[in-house]
C-alpha positions in Angstrom: 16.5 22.4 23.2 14.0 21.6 20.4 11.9 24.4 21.1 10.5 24.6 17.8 8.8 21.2 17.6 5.1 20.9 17.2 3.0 17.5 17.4 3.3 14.1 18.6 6.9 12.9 19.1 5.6 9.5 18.3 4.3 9.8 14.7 5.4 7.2 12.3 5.0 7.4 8.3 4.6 4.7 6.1 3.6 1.9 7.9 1.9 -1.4 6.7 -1.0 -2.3 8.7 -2.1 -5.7 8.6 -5.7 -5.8 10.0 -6.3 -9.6 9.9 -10.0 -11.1 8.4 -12.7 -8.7 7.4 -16.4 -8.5 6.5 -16.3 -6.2 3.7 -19.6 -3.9 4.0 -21.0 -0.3 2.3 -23.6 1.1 4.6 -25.7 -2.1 5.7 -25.0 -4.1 2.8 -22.5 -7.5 3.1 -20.6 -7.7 0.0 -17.7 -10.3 1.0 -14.9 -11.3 3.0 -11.5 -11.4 3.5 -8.6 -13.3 5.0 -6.3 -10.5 5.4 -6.6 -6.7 4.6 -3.9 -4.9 5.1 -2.6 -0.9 4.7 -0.2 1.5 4.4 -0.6 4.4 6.5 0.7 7.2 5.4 0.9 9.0 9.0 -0.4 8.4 12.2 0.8 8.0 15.9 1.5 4.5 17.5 -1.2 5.4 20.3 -4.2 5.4 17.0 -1.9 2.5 15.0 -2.3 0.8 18.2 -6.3 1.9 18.0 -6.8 1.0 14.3 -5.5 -2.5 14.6 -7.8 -3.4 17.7 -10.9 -1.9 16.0 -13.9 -3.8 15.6 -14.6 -1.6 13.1 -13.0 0.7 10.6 -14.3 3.2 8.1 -12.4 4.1 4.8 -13.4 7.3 3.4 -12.4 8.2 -0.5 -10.5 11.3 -0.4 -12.1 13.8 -3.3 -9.0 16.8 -4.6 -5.4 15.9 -4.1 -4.5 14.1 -1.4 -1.7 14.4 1.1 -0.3 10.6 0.2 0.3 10.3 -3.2 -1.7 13.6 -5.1 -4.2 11.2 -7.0 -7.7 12.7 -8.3 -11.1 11.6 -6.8 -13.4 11.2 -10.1 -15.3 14.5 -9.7 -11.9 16.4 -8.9 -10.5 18.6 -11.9 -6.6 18.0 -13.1 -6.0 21.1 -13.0 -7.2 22.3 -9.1 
């Protein structure tokens, strides 16, 4: 019947994450806390929702060119790529 679907039947968009208190970190380096951090995912399945919010811990990358969520720029991207 729907033959021509691809993917995970369970994908969700746009959903707001709420990841409770925080150590905020780069590499080694402590640089604060917070009570609540919380994001939008743009896409994901509830199976890794489900594996972000029971993380100990969590990277967050910075996207460089236009990205799938919203098209903005990373700083060494060009405006016209």
């Amino acid at each position: 019947m729907n033959e021509g679907i691809t993917g995970p039947v369970d994908k969700v968009t746009n959903v707001v994450v709420d990841l409770g208190p925080r150590i905020i970190m780069t590499g080694s380096e402590v640089l604060g806390t917070a009570d609540n951090i919380s994001i939008e995912v743009a896409e994901s399945t509830l199976e890794d929702l489900e594996k972000l919010k029971s993380a100990y811990e969590i990277r967050l990358v910075k996207m460089l060119g236009k990205s799938g969520a919203g098209g903005h720029l990373g700083k060494d991207a060009k405006a016209n790529s």
